[in-house]
C-alpha positions as CSV (number, residue, x, y, z in Angstrom):
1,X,9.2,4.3,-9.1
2,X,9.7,2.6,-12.5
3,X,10.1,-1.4,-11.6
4,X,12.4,-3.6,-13.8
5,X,10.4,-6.2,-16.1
6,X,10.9,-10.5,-14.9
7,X,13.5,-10.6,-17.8
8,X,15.9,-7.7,-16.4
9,X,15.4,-8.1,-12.8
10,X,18.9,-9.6,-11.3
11,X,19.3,-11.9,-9.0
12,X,22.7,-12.1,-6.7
13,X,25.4,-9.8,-5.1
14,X,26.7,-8.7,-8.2
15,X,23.8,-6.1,-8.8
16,X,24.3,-4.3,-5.7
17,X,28.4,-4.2,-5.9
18,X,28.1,-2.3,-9.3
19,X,26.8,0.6,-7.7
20,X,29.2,1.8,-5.0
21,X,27.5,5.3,-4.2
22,X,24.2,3.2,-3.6
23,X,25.4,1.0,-1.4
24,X,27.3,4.1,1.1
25,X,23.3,5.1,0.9
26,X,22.2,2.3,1.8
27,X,24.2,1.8,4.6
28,X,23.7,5.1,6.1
29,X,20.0,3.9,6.1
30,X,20.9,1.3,8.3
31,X,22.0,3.7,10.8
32,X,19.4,5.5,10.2
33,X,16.9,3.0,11.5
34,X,19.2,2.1,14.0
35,X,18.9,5.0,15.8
36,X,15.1,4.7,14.8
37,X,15.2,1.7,17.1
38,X,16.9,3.6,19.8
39,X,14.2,6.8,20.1
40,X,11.1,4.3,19.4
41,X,12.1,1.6,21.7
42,X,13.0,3.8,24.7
43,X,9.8,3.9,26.2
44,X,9.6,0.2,26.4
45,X,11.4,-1.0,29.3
46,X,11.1,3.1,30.5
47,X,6.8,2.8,30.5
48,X,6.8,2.0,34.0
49,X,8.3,4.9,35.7
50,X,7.7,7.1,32.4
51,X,3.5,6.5,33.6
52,X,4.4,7.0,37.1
53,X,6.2,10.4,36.4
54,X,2.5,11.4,34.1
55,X,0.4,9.5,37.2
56,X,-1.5,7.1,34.4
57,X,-1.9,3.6,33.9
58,X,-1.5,1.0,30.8
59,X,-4.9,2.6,29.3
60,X,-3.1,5.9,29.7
61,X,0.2,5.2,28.2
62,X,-1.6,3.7,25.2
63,X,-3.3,7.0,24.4
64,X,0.1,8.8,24.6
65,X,1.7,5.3,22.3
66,X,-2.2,5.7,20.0
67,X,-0.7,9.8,19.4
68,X,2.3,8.5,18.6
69,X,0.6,6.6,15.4
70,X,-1.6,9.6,14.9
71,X,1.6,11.7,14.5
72,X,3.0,8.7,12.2
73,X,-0.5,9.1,10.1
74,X,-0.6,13.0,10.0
75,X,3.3,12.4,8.3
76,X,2.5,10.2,5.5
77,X,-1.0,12.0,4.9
78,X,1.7,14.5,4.3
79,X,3.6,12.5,2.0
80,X,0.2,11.5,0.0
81,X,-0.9,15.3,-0.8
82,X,2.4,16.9,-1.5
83,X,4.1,13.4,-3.7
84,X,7.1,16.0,-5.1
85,X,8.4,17.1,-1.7
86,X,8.6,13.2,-0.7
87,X,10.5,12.6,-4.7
88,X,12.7,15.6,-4.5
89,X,13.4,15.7,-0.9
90,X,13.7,12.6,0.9
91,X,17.1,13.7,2.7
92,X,15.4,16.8,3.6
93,X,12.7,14.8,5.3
94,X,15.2,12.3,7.4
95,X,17.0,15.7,8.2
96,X,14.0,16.8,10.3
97,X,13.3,13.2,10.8
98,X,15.8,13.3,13.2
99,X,15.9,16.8,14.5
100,X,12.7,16.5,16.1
101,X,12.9,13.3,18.2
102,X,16.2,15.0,19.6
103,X,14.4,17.5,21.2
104,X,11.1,15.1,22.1
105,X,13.6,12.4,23.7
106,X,15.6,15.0,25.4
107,X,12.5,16.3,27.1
108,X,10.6,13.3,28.1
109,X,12.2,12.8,31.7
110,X,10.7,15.7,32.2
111,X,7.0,15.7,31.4
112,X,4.5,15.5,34.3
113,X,1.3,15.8,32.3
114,X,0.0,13.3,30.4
115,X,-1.6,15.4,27.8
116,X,2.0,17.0,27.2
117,X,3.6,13.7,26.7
118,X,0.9,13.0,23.9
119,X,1.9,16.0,22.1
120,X,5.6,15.3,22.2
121,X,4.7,11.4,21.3
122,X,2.6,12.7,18.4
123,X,5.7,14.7,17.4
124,X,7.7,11.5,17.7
125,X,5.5,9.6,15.7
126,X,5.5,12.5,13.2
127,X,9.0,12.2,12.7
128,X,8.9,8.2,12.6
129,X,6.5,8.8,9.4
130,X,9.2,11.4,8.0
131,X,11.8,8.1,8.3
132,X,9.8,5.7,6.6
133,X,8.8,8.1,3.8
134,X,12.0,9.1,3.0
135,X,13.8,6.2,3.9
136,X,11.5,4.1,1.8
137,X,11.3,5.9,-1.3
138,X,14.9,6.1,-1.5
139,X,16.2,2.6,-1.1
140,X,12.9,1.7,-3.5
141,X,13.7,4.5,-6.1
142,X,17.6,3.5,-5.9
143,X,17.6,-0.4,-6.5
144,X,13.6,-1.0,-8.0
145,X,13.1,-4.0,-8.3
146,X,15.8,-5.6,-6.3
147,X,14.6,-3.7,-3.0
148,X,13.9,-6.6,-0.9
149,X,17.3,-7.4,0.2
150,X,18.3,-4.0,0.8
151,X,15.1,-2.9,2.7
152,X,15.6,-5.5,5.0
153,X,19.2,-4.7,5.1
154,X,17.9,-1.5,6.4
155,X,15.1,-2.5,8.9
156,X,17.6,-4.9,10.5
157,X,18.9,-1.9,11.6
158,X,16.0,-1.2,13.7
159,X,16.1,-4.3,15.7
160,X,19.8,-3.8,16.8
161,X,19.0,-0.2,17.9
162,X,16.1,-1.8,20.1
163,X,18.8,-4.2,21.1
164,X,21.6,-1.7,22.1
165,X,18.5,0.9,23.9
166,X,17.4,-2.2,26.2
167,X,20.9,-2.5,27.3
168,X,21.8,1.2,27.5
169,X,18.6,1.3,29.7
170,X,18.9,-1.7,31.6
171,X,21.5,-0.4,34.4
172,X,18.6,2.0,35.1
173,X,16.1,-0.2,35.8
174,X,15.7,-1.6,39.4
175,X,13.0,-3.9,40.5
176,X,11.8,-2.3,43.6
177,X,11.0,1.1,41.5
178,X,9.5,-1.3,39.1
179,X,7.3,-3.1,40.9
180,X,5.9,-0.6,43.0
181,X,4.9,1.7,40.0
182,X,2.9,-1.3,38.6
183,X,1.1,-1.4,42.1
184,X,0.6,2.4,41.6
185,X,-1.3,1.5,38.4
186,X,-4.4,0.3,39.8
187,X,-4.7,2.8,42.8
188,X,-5.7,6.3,42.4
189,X,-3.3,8.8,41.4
190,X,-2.4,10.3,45.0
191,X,-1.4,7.5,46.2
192,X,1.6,8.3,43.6
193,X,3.9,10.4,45.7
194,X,6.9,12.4,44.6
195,X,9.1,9.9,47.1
196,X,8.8,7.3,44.5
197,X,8.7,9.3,42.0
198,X,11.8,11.5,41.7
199,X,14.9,8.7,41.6
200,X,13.2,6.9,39.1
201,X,12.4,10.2,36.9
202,X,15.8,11.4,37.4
203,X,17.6,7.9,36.0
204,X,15.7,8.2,32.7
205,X,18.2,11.1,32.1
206,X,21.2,10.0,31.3
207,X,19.8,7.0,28.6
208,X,17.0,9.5,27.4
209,X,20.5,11.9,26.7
210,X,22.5,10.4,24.8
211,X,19.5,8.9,22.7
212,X,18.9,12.6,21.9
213,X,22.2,13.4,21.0
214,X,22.0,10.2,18.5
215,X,19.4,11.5,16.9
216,X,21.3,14.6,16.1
217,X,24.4,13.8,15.0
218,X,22.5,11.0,12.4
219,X,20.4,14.6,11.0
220,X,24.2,16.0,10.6
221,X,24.8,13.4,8.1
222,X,21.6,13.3,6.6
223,X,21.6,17.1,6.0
224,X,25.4,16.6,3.9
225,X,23.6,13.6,1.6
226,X,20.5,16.5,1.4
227,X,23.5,19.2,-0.2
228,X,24.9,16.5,-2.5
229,X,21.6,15.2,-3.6
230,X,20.4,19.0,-4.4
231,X,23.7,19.9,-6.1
232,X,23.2,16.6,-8.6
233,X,19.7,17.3,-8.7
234,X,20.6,21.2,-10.7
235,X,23.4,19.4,-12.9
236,X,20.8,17.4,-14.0
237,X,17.9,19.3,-14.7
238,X,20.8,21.2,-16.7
239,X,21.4,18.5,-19.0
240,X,17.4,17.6,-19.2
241,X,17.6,21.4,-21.0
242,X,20.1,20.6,-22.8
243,X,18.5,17.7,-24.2
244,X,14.7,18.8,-24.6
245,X,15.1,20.6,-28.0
246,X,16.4,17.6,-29.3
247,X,13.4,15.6,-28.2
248,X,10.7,19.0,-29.2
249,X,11.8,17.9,-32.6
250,X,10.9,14.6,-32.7
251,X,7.2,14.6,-32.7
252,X,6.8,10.5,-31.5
253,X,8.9,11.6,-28.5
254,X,6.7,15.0,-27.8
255,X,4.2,13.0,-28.1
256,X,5.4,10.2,-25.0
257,X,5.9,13.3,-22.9
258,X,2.7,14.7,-23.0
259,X,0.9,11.3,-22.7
260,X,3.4,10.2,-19.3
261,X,2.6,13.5,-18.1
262,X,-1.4,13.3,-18.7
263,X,-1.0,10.0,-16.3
264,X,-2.4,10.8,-12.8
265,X,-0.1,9.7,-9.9
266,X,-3.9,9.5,-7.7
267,X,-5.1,7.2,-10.0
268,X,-5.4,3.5,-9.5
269,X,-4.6,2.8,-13.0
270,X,-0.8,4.1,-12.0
271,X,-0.4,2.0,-9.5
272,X,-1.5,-1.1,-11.3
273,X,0.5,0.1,-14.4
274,X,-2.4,0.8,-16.7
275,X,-5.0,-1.5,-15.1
276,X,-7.6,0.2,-13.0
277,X,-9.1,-2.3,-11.7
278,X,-6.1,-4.2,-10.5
279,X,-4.3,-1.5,-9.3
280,X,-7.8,-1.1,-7.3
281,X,-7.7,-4.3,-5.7
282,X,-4.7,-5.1,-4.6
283,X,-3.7,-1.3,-3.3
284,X,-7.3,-1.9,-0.8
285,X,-5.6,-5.2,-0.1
286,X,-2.3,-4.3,1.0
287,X,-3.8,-1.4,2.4
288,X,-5.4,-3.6,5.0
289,X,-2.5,-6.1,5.2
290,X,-0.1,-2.8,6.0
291,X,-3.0,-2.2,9.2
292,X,-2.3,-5.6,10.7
293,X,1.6,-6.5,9.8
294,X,2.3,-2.9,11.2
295,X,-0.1,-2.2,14.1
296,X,0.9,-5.6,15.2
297,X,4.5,-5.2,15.2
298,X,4.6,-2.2,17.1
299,X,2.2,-3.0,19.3
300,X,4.0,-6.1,20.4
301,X,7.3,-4.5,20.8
302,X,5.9,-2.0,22.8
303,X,4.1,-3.7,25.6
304,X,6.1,-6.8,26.1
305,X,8.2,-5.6,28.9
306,X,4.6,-4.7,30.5
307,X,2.9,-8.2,29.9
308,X,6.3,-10.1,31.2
309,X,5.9,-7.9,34.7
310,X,2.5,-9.1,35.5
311,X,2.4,-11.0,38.9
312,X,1.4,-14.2,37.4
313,X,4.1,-14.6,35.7
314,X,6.6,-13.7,38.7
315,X,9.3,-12.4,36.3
316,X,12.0,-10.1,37.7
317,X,12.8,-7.2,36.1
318,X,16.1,-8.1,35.3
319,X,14.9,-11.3,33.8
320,X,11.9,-9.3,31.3
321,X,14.7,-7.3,30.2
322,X,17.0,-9.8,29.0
323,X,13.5,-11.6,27.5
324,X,12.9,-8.4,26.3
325,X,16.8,-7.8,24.4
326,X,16.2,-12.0,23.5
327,X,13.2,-10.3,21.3
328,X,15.0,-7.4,19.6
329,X,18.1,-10.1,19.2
330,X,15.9,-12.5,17.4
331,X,14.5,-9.7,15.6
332,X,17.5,-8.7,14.3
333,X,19.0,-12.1,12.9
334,X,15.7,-12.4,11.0
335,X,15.8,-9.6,9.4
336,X,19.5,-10.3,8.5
337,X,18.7,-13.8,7.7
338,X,15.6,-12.3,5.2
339,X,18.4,-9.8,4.1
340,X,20.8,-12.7,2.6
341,X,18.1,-15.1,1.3
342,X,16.1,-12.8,-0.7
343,X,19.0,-11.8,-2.6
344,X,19.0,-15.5,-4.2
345,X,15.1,-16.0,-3.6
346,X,12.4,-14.2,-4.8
347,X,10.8,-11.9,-2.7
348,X,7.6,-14.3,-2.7
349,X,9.0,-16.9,-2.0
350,X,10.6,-15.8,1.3
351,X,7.4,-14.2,2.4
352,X,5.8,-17.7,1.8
353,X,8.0,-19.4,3.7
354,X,8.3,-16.4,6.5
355,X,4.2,-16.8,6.8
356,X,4.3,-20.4,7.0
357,X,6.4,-19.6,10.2
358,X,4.2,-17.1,11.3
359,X,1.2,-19.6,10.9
360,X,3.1,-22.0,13.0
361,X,4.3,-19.2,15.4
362,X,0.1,-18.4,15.9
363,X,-0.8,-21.9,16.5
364,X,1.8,-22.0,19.5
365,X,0.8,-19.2,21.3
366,X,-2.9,-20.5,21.2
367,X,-1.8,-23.9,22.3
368,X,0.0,-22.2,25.4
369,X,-2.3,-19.2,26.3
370,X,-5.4,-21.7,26.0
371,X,-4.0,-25.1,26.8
372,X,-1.0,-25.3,28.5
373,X,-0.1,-22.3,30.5
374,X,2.7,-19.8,30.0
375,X,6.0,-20.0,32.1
376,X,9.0,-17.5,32.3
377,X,10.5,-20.3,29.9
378,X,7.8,-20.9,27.5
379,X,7.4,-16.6,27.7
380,X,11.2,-16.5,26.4
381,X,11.0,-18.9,23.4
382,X,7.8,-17.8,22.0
383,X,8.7,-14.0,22.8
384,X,12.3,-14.7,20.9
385,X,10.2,-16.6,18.0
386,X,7.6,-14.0,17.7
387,X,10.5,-11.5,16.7
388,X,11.8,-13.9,14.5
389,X,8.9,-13.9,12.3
390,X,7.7,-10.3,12.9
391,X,10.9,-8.6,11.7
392,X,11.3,-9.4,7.8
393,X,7.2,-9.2,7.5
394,X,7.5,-5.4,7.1
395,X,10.2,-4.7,4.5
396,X,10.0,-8.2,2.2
397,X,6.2,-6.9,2.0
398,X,7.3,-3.4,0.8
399,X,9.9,-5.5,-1.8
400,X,7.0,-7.3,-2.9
401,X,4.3,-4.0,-3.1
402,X,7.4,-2.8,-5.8
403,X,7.2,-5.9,-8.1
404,X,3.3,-6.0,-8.3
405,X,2.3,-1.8,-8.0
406,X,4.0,1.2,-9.4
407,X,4.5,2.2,-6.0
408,X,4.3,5.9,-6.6
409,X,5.0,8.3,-3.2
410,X,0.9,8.6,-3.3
411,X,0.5,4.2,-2.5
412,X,3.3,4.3,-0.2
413,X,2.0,7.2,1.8
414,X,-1.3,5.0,1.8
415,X,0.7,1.8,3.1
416,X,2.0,3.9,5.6
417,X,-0.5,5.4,7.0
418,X,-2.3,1.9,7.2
419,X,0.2,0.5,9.6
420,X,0.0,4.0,11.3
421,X,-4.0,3.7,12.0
422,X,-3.2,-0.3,12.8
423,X,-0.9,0.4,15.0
424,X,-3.3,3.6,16.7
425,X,-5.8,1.2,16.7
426,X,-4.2,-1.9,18.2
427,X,-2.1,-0.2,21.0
428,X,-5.2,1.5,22.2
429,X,-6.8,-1.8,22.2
430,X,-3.5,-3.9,23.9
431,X,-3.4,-1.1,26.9
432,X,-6.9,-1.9,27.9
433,X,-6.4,-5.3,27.4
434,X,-3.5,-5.2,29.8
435,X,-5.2,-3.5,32.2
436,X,-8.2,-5.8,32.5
437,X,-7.1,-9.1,31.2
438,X,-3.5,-10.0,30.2
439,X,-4.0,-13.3,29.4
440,X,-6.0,-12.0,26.3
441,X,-3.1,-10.1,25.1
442,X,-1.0,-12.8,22.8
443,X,-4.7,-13.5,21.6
444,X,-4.8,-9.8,20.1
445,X,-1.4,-10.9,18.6
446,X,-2.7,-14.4,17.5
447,X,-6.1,-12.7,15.4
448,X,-4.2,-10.2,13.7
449,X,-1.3,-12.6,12.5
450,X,-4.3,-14.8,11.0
451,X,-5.9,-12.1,9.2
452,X,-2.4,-11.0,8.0
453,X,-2.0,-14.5,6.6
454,X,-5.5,-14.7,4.9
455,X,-4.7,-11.3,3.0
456,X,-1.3,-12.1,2.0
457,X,-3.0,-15.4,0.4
458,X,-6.3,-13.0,-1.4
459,X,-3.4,-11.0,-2.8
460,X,-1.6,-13.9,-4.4
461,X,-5.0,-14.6,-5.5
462,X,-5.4,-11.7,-7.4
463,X,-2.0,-11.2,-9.0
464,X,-2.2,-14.9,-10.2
465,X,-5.8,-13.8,-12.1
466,X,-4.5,-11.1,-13.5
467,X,-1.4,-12.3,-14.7
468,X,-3.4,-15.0,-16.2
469,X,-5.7,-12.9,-17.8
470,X,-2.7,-11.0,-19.3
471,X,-1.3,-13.7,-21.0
472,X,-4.2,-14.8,-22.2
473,X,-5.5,-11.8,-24.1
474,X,-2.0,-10.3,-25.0
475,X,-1.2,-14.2,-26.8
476,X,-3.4,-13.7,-29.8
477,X,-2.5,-9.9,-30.6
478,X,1.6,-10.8,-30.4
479,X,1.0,-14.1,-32.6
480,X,-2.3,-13.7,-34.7
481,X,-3.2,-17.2,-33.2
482,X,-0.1,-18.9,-32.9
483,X,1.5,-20.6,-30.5
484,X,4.0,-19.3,-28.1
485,X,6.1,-21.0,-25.3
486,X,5.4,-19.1,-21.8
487,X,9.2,-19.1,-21.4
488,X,9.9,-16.2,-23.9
489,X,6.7,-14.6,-23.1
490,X,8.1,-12.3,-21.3
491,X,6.4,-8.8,-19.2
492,X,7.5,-6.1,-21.9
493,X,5.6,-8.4,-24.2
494,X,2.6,-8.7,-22.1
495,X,3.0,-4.7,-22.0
496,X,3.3,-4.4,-25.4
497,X,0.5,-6.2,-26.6
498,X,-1.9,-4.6,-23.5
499,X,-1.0,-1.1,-25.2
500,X,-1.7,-2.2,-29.3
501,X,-4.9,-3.7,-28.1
502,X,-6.1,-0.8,-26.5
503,X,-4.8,1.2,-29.7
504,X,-7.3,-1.1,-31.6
505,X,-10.1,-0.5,-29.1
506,X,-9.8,3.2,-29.5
């Protein structure tokens, strides 16, 4: 994914209205993660009578949510080893993206064993990775270095799926059936009987349904975007032909070729566009920061129904699911929010003043956990301002990975699967929490927002030093000593410079 130089990326709505066909794409992404949101979202305000029909508590739900992230791992491990089927074929992916949770959704009412609902979770999860692989690479591949506002554009789509699923589900829910699976939890599992079981087994149907028969129709529409992307695909590896003898006979342009394709897309000198080092650092970085900004995101959304229902807090059910939808709603007008300002900001900017938020957002669950004491009230602001920070996090991250890496299929499969082993990691960690001590639950959320925060700032760190040490090396070779205002020292002459001193070297 070639990014744009300083000088040629765009600012403003104008860039994205000159390219119609892009932005039909585009917003067939945002369905697309729509109905993302519905089939990943489900099982929150469902866990309770999902575990009862399984007989398992929090602890065991989290091993079926931890397969879940294994399945999202195995995908973009996927993606890493085989980088053309993720270039060529991102339709084909979010066709079977989408096929698969059909059938896993449609079948979950129905699972009694808890290590069968794993392996239709891990399937799940599998096709989850599938979404964000293709997904990803096309919105980055399509608009480069103006991504940020149509990523989040995308991933807002996500929070109103959650949105539309808690409602869809909430006629479903009833507090009796709720409350006495969470006393079920701690007892051993025949004290589970089929009495209590059944009506609340059966009621997951109709939801878990038409979920399904979302997912499907979505995998319709991918698979015509998949025939039209093929079909331009042939015209123009037709007119690449074409064109080739002309360029065999020019031996400076032979000569590119064979060097861009001598490149390694493994290599961390891609990534950091012909710095090794660099590209090194800051993939290991955001790496890491991928582990925390993703594992805690999902694991969040997915046990907050669960935490709200604890006796000490005395919350109905009907009143955790409207804190529940007062998350997802949140979540969505950030991301909407992120969506308009970072077309007239820069991508680090908004994540500056996003992080500043989240910083703020940390220090207020500490003071309550610790100091104050939650309420139902105190529960519903911070849970509503939790997915006001957490939801443009993710994609303005991915906008920014674009402007400092090459962010070639093998790095974003990296990313990926570093929010997928976060995520495995910290679910695992939230259900035992949950079963054993709430209370230290927004603490799990509170250390990983902090770390998130303290990478974000040592990857700042590093671009600024080696930007710095660009400018300073590449100033002599352009000028032979003299001076040169920063304002028309632009990246393509950085570039330049970096490649005639390491002609000179050589």
């Amino acid at each position: 994914m070639v990014v744009k130089s300083s000088e040629e990326s765009q600012f403003g709505i104008k860039v994205y209205l000159s390219q119609p066909w892009n932005l039909i794409k585009s917003g067939y992404l945002v369905l697309t993660w729509i109905v993302l949101g519905f089939h990943l979202e489900l099982i929150g305000p469902t866990m309770s009578i999902v575990a009862a029909n399984a007989k398992v508590d929090y602890s065991g739900m989290s091993s079926a949510l931890a397969s879940r992230s294994a399945g999202y791992l195995i995908a973009n491990i996927f993606g890493a080893i085989f980088q053309n089927i993720v270039k060529k074929h991102s339709e084909g992916l979010l066709v079977c993206a989408f096929i698969l949770p059909a059938i896993v959704v449609f079948t979950t009412p129905f699972v009694k064993s808890l290590i069968v609902m794993c392996i239709l979770f891990l399937i799940q999860g599998t096709a989850q990775g599938l979404t964000d692989l293709g997904g990803t690479n096309i919105l980055l591949t399509m608009w480069g270095s103006n991504a940020a506002a149509p990523l989040n554009a995308a991933h807002l789509g996500y929070g109103i799926g959650a949105v539309f699923v808690n409602l869809l589900v909430r006629p479903f829910l009833t507090q009796k059936s709720t409350l006495v699976n969470e006393k079920d939890y701690k007892q051993t599992n025949e004290t589970l009987s089929d009495v209590n079981l059944t009506p609340n087994s059966s009621s997951l149907f109709i939801p878990y349904s038409i979920t399904a028969l979302l997912c499907f129709l979505l995998a319709i529409g991918h698979l015509f975007f998949y025939i039209k992307e093929q079909k331009n695909h042939r015209e123009i590896l037709q007119v690449q032909q074409i064109d080739y003898t002309a360029v065999s006979e020019n031996p400076t342009n032979l000569s590119r070729l064979m060097n861009k394709d001598k490149s390694s897309q493994y290599s961390p000198r891609t990534c950091g566009r012909g710095y090794f080092q660099y590209g090194l650092t800051l993939s290991i970085i955001f790496v890491c920061y991928t582990f925390f900004i993703g594992g805690n995101d999902q694991t969040f959304s997915k046990f907050f129904f669960a935490y709200l229902k604890f006796d000490q807090f005395n919350i109905s059910t009907k009143a955790a699911s409207w804190a529940t939808i007062s998350y997802w709603l949140s979540y969505s007008i950030g991301r909407l929010f992120a969506a308009i300002i970072s077309v007239f900001l820069s991508v680090n900017m908004c994540l500056n003043i996003i992080w500043f938020g989240g910083f703020c957002l940390a220090i207020s669950w500490l003071i309550f956990v610790w100091f104050i004491g939650l309420t139902s009230t105190s529960l519903f602001i911070l849970g509503a301002a939790t997915g006001l920070v957490f939801s443009p996090i993710f994609p303005l991250s991915f906008g920014l990975f674009n402007q400092r890496l090459n962010v070639v299929p093998m790095l974003l499969a990296s990313l990926l699967c570093g929010s997928a082993v976060g995520a495995m990691t910290l679910q695992k960690i939230a259900g035992f929490v949950l079963d054993r001590n709430p209370k230290h639950f927004p603490t799990l959320l509170i250390v990983c927002l902090l770390i998130s925060i303290i990478l974000y700032l040592a990857s700042n760190l590093v671009y600024f030093f080696h930007e710095r040490k660009n400018l300073l090396n590449a100033r002599p070779s352009l000028t032979n000593g003299a001076a040169l205002s920063p304002k028309t020292f632009n990246e393509e002459e950085q570039q330049m410079a970096t490649y005639l001193r390491d002609q000179q070297d050589s």
